[in-house]
Backbone as a chain_set.jsonl record, in Angstrom:
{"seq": "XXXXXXXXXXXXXXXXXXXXXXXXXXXXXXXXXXXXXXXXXXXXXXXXXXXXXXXXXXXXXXXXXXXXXXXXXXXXXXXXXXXXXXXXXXXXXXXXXXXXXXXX", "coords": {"N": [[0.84, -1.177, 0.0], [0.093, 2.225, -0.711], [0.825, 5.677, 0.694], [-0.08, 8.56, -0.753], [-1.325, 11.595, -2.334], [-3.493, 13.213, -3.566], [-3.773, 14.828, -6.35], [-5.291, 16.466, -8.907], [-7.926, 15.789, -10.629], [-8.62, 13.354, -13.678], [-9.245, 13.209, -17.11], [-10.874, 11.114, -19.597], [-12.146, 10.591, -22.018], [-12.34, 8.688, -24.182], [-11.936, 5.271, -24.072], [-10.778, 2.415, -23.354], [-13.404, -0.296, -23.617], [-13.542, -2.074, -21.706], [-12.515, -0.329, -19.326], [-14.834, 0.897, -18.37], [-16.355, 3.667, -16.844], [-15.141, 4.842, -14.606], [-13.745, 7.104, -12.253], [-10.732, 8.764, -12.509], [-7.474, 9.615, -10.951], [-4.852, 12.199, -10.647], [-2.2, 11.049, -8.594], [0.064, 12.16, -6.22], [3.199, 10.508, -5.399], [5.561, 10.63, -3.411], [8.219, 12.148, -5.233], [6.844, 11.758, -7.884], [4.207, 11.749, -10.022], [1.539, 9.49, -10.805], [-1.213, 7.846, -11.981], [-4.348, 6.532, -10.93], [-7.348, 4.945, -10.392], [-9.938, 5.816, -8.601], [-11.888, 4.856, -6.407], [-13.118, 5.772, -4.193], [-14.279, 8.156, -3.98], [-12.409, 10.713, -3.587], [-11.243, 13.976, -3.33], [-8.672, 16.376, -4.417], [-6.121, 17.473, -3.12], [-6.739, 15.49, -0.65], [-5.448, 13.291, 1.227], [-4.817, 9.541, 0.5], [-4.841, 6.053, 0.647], [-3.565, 3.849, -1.448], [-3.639, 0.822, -3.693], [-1.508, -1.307, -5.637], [-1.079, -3.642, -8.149], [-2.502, -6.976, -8.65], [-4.53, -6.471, -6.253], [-5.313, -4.026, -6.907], [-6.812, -4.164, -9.326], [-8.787, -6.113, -8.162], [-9.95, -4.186, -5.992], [-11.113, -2.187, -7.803], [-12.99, -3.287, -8.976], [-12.672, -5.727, -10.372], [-11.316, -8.799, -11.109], [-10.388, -8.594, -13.868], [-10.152, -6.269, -14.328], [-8.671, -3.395, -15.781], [-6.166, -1.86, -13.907], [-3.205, -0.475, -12.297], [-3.344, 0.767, -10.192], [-4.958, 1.634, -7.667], [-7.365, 3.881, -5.626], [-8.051, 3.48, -2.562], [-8.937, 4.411, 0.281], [-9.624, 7.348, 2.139], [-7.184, 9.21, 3.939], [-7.859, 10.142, 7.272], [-6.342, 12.065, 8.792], [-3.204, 13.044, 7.7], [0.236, 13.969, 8.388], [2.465, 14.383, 6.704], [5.162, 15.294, 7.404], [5.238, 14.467, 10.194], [7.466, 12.185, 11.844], [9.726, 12.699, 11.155], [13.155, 12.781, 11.338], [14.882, 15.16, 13.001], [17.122, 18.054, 12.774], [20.239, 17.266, 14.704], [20.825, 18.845, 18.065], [22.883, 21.54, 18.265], [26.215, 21.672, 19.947], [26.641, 23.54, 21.592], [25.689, 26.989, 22.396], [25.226, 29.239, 19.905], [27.484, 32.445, 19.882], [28.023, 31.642, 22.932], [30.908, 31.576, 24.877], [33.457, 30.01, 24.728], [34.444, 26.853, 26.972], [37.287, 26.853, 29.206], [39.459, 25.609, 30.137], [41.938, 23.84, 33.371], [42.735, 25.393, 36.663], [41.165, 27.634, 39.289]], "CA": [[0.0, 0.0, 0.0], [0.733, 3.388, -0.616], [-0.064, 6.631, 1.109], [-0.056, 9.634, -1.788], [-1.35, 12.866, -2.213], [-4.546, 13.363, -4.513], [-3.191, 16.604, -7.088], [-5.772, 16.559, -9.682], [-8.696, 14.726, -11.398], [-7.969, 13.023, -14.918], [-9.938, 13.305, -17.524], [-10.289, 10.161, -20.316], [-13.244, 10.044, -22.627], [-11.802, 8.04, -24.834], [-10.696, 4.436, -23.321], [-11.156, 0.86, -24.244], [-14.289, -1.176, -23.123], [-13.127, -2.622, -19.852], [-12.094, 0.591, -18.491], [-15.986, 0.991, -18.476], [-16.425, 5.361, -16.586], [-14.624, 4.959, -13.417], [-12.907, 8.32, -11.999], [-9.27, 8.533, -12.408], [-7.798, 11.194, -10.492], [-3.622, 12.149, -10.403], [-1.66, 11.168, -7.23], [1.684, 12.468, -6.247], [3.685, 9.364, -4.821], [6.821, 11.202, -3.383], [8.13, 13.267, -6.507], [6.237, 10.765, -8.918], [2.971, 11.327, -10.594], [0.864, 8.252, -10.769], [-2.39, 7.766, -12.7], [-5.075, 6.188, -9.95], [-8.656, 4.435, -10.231], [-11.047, 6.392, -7.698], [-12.795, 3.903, -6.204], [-13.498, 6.301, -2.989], [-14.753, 9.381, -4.042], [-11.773, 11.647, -2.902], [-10.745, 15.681, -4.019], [-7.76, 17.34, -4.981], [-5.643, 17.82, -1.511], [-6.831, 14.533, -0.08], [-4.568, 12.193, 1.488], [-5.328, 8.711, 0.146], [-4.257, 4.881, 0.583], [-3.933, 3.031, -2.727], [-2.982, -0.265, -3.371], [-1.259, -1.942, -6.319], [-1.259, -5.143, -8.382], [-3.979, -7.313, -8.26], [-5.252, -5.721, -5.344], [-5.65, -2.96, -7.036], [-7.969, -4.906, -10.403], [-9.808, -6.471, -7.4], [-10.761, -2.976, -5.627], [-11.298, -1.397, -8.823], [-14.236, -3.925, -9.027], [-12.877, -7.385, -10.991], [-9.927, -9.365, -11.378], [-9.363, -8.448, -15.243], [-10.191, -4.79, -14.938], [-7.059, -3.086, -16.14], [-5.799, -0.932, -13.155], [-2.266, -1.033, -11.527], [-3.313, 1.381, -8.77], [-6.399, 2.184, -7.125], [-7.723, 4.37, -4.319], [-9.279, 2.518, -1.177], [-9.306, 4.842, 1.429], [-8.717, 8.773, 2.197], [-6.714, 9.36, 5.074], [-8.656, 11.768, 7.905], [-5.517, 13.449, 9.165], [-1.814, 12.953, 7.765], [0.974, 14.805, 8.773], [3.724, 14.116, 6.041], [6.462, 15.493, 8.325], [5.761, 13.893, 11.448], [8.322, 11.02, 12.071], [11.027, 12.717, 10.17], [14.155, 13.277, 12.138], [15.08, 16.35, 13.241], [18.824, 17.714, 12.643], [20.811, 17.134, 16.026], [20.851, 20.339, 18.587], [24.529, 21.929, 18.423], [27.12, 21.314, 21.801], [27.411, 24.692, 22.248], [24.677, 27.733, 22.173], [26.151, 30.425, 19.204], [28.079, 33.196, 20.684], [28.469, 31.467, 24.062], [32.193, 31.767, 25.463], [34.295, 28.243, 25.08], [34.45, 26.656, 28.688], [38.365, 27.069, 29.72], [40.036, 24.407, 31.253], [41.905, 24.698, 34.427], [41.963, 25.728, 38.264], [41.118, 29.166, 39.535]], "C": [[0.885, 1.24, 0.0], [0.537, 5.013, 0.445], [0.441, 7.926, 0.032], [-1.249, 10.386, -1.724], [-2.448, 13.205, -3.824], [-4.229, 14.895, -5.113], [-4.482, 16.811, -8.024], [-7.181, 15.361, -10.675], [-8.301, 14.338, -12.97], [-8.738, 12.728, -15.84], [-10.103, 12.576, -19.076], [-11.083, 10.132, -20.918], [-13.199, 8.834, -23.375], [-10.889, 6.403, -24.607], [-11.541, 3.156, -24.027], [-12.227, 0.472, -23.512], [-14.469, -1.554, -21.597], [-12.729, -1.87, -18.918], [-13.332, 1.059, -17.931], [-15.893, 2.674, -17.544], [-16.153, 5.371, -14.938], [-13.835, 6.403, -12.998], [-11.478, 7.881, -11.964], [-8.567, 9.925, -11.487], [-5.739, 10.564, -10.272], [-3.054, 12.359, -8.977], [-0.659, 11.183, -7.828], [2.086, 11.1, -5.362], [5.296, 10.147, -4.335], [7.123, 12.685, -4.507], [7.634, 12.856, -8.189], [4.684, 11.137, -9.271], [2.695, 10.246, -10.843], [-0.712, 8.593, -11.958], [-3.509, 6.689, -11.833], [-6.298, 5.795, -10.54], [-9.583, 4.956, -9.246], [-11.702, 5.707, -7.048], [-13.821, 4.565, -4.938], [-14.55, 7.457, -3.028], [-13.716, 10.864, -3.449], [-11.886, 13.252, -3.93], [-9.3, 15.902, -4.294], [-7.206, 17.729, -3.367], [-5.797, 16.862, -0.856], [-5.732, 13.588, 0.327], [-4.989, 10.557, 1.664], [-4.487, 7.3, 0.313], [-4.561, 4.385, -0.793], [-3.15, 1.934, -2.64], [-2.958, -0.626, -5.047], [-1.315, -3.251, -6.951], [-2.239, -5.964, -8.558], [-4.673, -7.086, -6.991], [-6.03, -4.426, -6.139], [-7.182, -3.024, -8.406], [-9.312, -4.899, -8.997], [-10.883, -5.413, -6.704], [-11.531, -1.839, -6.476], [-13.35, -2.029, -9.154], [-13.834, -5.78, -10.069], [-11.588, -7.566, -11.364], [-9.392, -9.04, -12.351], [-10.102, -6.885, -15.499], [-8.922, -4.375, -14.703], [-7.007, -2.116, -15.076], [-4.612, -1.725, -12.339], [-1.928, -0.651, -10.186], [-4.521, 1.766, -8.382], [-6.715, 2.315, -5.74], [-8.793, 3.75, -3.321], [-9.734, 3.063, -0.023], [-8.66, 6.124, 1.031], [-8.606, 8.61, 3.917], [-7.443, 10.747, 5.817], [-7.741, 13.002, 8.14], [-3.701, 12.802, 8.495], [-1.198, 14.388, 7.587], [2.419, 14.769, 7.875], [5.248, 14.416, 6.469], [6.532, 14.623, 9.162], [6.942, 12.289, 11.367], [9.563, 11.316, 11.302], [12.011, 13.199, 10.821], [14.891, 14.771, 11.891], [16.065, 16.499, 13.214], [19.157, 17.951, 14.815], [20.761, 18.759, 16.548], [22.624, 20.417, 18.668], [24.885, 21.717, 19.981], [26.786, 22.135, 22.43], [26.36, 25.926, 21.891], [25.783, 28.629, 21.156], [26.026, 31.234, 20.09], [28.048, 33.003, 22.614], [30.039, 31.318, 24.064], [32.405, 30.322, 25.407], [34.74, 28.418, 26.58], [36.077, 26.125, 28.478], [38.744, 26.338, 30.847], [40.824, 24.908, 32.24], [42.005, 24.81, 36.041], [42.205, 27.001, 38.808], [41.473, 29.259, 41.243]], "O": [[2.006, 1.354, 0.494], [-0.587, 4.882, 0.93], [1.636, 8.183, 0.182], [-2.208, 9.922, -1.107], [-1.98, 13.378, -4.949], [-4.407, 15.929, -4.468], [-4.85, 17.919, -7.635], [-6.962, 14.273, -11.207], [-7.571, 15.175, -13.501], [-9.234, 11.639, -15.552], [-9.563, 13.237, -19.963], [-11.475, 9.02, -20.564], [-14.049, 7.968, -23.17], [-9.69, 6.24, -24.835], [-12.468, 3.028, -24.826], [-12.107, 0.965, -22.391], [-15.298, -1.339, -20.713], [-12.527, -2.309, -17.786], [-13.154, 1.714, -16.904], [-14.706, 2.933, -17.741], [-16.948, 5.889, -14.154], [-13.114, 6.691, -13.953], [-11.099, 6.817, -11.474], [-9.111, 11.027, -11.411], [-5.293, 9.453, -9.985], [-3.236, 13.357, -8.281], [-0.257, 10.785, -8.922], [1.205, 10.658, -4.624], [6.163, 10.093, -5.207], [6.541, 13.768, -4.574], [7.919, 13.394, -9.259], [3.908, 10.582, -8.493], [3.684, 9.628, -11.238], [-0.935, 9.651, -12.546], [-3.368, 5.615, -12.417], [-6.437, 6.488, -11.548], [-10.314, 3.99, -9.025], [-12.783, 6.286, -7.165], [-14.942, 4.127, -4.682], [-15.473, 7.608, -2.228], [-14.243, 11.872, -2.979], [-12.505, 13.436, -4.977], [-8.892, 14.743, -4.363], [-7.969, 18.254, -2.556], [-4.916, 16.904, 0.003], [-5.106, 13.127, -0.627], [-5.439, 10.192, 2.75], [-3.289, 7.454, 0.076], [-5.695, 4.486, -1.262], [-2.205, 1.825, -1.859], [-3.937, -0.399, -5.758], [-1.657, -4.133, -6.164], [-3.244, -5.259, -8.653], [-5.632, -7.845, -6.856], [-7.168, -4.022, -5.898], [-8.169, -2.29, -8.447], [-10.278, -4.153, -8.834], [-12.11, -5.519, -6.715], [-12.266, -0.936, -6.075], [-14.402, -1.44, -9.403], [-14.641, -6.683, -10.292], [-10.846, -6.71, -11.847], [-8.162, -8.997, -12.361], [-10.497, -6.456, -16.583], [-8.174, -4.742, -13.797], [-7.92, -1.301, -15.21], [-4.656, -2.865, -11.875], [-1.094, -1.05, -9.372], [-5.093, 2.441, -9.238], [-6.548, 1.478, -4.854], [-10.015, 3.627, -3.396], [-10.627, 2.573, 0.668], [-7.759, 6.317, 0.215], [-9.377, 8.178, 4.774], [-7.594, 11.876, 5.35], [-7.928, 14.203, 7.942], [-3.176, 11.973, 9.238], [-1.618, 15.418, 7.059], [3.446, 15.149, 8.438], [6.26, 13.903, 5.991], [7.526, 13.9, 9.227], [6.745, 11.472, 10.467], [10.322, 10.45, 10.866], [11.815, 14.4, 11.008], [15.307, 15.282, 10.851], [16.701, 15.491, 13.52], [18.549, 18.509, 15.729], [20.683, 19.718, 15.78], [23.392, 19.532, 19.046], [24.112, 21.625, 20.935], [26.549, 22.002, 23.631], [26.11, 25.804, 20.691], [26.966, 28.741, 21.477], [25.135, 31.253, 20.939], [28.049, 33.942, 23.409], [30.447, 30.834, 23.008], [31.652, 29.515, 25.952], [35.156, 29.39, 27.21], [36.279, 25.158, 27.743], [38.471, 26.405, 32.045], [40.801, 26.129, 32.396], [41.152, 24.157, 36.643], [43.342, 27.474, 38.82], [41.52, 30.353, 41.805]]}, "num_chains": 1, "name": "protein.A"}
């Protein structure tokens, strides 16, 4: 499964038989455009689970419908930062005085 980033709806009049008028709608996957199956009903800004492979035929609605990705769920709240490590805090505060070794 994936979690990606609903950018745009996609617009196909023109498709073969078996694609029969399903929504397609463009997810970002990282810095990757994708091409998606709708299966949910999401928008544009949504944060969505999709799943690949034959998972993705099966959710689409049938084992030999052509899809290699399709949307199963929108996420209520993601945070695309959280869990991403933070850079280390420095030793030493800027413009504090180096501590001077020693006995006074």
């Amino acid at each position: 499964m994936l979690i990606c980033k609903v950018v745009k709806p996609l617009v196909s009049t023109n498709r073969i038989p078996d694609f029969e008028h399903k929504h397609l709608q463009v997810v970002q996957d990282g810095s990757t455009q994708k091409v998606a199956v709708d299966a949910v009903g999401c928008i544009p800004g949504d944060w969505v689970i999709c799943v690949g492979s034959s998972a993705a035929r099966e959710a689409a609605g049938s084992k030999s419908y052509p899809s290699d990705l399709t949307i199963v769920g929108i996420i209520d709240h993601w945070d695309p930062e959280a869990g991403k490590a933070s850079p280390p805090p420095s030793s030493a505060p800027s413009g504090a005085p180096a501590a001077q070794g020693g006995k006074a």
